[in-house]
C-alpha positions in Angstrom: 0.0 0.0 0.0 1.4 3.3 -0.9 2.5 5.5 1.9 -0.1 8.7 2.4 1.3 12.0 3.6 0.0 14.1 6.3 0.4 17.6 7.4 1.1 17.9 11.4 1.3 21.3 13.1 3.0 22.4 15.8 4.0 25.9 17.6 7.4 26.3 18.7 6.0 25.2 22.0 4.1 22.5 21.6 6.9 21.1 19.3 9.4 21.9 22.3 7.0 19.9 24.3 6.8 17.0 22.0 10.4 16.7 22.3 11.1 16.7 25.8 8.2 13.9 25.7 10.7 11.7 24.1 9.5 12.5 20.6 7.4 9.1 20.4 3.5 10.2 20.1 2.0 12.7 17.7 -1.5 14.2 18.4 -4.4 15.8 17.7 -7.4 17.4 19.0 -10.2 15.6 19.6 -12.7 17.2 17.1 -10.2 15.8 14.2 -10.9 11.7 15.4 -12.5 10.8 12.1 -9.6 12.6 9.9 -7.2 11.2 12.2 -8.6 7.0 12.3 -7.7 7.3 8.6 -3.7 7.5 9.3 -2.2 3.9 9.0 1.4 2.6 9.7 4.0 3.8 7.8 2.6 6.9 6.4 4.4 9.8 7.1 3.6 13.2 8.9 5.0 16.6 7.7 5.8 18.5 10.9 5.3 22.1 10.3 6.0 24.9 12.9 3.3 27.6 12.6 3.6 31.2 13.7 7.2 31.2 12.1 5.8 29.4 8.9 9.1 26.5 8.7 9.3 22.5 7.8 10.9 21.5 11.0 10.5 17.4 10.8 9.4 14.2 9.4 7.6 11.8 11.7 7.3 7.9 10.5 4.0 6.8 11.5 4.5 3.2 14.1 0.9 2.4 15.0 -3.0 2.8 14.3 -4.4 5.8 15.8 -5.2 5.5 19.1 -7.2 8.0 22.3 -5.4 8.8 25.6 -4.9 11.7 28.0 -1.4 11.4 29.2 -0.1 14.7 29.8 2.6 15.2 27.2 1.4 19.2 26.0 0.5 21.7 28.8 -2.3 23.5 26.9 -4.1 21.3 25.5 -4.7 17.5 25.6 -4.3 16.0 22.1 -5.9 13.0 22.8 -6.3 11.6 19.5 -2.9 10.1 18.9 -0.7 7.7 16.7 3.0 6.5 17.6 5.6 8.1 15.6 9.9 8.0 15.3 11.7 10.2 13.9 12.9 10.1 10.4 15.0 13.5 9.9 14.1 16.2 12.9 15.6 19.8 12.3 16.0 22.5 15.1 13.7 26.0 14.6 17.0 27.6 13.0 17.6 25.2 10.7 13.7 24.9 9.9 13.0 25.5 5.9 10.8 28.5 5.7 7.5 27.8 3.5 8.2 29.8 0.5 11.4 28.5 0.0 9.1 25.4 -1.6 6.8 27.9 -3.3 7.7 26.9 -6.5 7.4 23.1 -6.0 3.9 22.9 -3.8 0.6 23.0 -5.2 -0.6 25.3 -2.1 1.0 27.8 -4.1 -0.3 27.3 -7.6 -2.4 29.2 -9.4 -3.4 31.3 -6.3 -6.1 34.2 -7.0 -4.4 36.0 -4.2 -0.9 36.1 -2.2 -2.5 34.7 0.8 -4.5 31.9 -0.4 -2.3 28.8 0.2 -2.4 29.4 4.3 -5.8 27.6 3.9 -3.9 24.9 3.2 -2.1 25.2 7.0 -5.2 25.7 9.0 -5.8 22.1 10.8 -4.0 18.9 11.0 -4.0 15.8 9.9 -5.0 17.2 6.6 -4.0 14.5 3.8 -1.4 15.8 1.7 -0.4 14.7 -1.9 2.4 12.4 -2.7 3.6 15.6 -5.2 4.0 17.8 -2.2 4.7 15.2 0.4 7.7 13.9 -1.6 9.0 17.8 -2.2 8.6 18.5 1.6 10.3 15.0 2.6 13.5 16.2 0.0 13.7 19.3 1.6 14.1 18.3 5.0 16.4 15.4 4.5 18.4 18.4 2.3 18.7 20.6 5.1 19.5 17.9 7.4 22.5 17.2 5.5 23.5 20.7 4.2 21.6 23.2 7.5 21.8 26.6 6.9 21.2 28.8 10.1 18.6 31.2 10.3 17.1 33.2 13.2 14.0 32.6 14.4 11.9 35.9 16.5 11.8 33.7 19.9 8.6 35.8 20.4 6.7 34.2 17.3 8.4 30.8 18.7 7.1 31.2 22.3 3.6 32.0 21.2 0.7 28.8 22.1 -2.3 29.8 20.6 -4.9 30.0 23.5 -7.6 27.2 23.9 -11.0 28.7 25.5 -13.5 26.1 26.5 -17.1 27.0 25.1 -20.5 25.4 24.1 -19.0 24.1 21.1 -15.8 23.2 23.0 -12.1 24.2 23.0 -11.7 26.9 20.2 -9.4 29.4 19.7 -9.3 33.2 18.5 -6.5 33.8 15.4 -5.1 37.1 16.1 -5.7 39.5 13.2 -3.5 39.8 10.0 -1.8 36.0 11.1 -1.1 34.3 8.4 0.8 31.5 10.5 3.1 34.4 11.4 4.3 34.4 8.0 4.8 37.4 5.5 6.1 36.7 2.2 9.5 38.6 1.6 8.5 38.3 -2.2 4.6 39.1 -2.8 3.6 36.7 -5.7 1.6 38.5 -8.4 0.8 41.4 -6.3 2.3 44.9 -7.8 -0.2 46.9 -5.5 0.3 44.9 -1.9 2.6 48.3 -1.0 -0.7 50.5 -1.2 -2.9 47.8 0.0 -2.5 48.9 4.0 -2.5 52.7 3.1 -6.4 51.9 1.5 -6.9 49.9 4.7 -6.1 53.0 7.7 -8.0 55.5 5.5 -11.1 53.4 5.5 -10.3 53.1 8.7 -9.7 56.1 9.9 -12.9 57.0 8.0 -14.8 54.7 9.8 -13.3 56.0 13.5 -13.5 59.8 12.8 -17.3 59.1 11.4 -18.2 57.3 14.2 -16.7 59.6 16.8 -18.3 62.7 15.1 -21.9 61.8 15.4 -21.4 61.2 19.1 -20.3 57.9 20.0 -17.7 56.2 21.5 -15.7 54.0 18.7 -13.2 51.3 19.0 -10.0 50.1 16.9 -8.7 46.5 16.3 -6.0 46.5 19.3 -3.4 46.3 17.9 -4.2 48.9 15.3 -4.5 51.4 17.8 -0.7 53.0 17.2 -1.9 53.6 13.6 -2.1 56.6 11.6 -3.1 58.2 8.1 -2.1 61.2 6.9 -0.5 62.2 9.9 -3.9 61.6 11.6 -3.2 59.5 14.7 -5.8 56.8 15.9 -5.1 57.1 19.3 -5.8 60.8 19.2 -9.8 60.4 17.9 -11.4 62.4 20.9 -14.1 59.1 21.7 -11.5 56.4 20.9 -11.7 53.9 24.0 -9.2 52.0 25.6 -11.0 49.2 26.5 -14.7 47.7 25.6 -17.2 46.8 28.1 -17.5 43.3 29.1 -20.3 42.3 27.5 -19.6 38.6 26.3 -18.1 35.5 27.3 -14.2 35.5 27.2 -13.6 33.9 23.5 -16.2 36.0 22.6 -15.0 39.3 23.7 -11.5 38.6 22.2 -13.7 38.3 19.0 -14.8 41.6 19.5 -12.0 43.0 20.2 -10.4 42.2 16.5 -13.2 43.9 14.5 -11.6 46.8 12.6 -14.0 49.1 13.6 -16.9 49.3 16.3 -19.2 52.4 17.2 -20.8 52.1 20.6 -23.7 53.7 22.7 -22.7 53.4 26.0 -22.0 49.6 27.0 -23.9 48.7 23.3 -22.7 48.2 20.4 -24.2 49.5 17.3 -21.8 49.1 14.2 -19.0 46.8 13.4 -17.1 46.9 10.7 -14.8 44.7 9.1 -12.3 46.1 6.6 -10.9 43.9 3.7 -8.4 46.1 1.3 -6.6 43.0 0.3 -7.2 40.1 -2.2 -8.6 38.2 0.1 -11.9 38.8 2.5 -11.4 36.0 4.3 -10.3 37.2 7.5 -13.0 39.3 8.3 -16.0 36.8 7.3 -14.1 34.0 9.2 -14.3 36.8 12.2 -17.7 37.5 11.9 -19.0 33.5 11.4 -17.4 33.0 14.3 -19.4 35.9 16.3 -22.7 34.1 14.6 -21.6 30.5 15.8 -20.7 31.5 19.6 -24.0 34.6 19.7 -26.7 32.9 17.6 -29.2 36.0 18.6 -26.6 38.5 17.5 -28.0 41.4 16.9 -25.1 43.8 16.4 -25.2 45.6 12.5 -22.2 43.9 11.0 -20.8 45.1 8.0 -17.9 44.4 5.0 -16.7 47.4 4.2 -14.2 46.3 0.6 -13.3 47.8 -2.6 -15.9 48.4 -5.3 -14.2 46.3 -7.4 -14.6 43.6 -5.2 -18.2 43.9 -4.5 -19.0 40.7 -6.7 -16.2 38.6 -4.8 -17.5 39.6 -1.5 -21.0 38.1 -2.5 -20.3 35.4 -3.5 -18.0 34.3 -0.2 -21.2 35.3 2.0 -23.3 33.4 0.0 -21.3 29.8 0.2 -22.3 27.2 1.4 -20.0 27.3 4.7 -21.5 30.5 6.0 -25.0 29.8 5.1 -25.2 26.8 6.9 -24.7 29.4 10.0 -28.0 29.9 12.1 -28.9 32.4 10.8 -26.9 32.4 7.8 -24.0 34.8 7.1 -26.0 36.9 4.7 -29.1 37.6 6.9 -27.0 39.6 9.3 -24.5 40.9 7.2 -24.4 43.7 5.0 -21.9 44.9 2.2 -20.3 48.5 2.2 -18.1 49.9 -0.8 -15.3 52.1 0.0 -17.0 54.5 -2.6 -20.3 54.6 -0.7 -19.0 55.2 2.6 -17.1 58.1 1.2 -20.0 59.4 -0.2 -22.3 58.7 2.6 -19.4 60.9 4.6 -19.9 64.0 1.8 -23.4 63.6 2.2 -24.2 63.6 5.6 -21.5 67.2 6.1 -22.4 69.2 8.6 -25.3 67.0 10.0 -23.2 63.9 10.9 -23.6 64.8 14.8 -27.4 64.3 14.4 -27.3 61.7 12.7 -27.9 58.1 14.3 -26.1 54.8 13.3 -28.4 53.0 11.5 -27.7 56.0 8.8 -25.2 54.4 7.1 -27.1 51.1 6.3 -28.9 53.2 3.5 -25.5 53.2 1.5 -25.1 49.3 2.3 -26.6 46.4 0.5 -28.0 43.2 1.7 -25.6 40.6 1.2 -27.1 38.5 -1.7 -25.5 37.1 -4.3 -25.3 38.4 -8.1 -27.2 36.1 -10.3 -25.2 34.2 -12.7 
């Protein structure tokens, strides 16, 4: 039977931790049981160290899957294991960086946009094929033989993703703009990625000084908050606020807290606004399913707020199947905003923004329904 390869992520922590176990058991969580009963004996596992985006190992796998809660990782449990041994282990430094295999791995084919092939890095096991697995298993072997040293930010190598235990069990909260800590040194097919954030702090700021203008309190992504456009600094915004009520449950507050933009009533919160300059719109919809899954009443206005030009993209992402199995559905409770209606719904309203109320600016949005084809 042909050997099957399998994509196995670690952080720098938990791969630390793995280690010091004696490097003998592999795991998973236990929402990933079915994928995982599927491993056999002698496949292999490509270990791959997020947050600093490196191959750092291949695992040979030495039995059929099996559940147990030994302690081996401090976070989490992993109980959904297989026994592995080492076939060629490498040390964070002398890790391969992803995109030094962009050229030989189908993640990075044919991409629509630069950040497209980290959805192929977002659970494990994920099956890989014997194309990529063999290039990844060269690699590794190469560098074992030949290692080339290079540093490694012991800050993105220290960081465990935090597990928070909810109704639908342990999830976690991606912090915003990760893209398994990695930034591509070379954007692929992307002349315009230098403007890209510019766009992104003037909508923005737009959105802040809007908010802030008619009277309420508004709120920046935290870590956006040292921002600034056109010498316009966030942080001075006269209602900006330095923290947000607590108005959720933990993993749902840190939710909150990511949204590019909130305006607020007092402790209520009545806009959100997610901003998506880039090719991709993922981010913010992933952000905003995951407000639906956790607060099925939602009722905060939630909107997209993305180029014109992208209008027809951002329709058709609402509309798939993924998000429209939410309850309710993506669509229903979100709306679409172009950057060129929101500028003109700012030279409109003029001098009567401070009496206007929120709900103003759904009159330049549209329901998020999908262009016939």
């Amino acid at each position: 039977m042909a050997r099957t390869y399998w994509l196995d992520l670690f952080s720098g922590t938990t791969w630390a931790e793995f280690l010091a176990a004696g490097a003998t058991v592999s795991g998973f969580r236990e929402s990933r049981w079915g994928v995982v009963q599927r491993i056999r004996q002698g496949d292999y596992l490509l270990c791959y160290l997020t947050g600093v985006s490196r191959w750092i190992g291949i695992l040979e796998v030495m039995s059929a899957p099996f559940r147990d809660n030994t302690p081996i990782w401090k976070g989490e449990d992993f109980p959904c294991r297989v026994k592995v041994a080492g076939i060629t282990l490498l040390t964070p430094e002398t890790a391969i960086p992803v995109f030094e295999l962009r050229d030989r791995l189908s993640a990075f084919q044919g991409l629509t946009n630069p950040i497209a092939w980290t959805g192929r890095f977002r659970g494990s096991p994920a099956r890989w094929s014997a194309s990529d697995g063999d290039a990844v298993l060269d690699a590794v072997r190469d560098a074992t033989e030949n290692p080339v040293i290079r540093p490694v930010d012991p800050a993105k190598l220290a960081r465990r993703p935090r597990a928070f235990k909810t109704r639908l069990g342990l999830v976690t909260v991606p912090e915003r703009e990760e893209q398994d800590g990695a930034v591509d040194p070379a954007p692929i097919d992307q002349p315009n990625e230098a403007k890209e954030p510019t766009v992104h702090t003037e909508i923005q700021w737009l959105l802040l000084k809007l908010g802030s203008d008619m009277g309420h309190d508004v709120w920046v992504a935290r870590n956006d908050r040292n921002r600034e456009w056109r010498d316009h600094r966030f942080a001075d915004i006269p209602r900006l606020r330095g923290d947000l009520p607590r108005l959720f449950d933990e993993v749902t507050q840190r939710t909150v807290e990511l949204i590019d933009v909130l305006w607020l009533r007092g402790h209520t919160i009545v806009g959100a606004f997610e901003i998506e300059s880039t090719t991709s719109i993922y981010s913010g919809l992933l952000r905003m399913s995951d407000l639906i899954a956790m607060l099925p009443n939602l009722t905060i206005p939630l909107y997209l707020v993305a180029p014109d030009d992208r209008r027809h993209k951002v329709l058709a992402e609402v509309t798939r199947a993924t998000f429209r199995r939410l309850k309710p559905p993506l669509e229903d409770v979100c709306q679409y905003l172009s950057f060129s209606s929101l500028r003109e719904a700012i030279r409109a309203a003029g001098s009567l923004v401070p009496f206007l109320s929120p709900d103003f600016i759904g009159r330049y949005a549209e329901p998020c329904v999908a262009d016939e084809a």
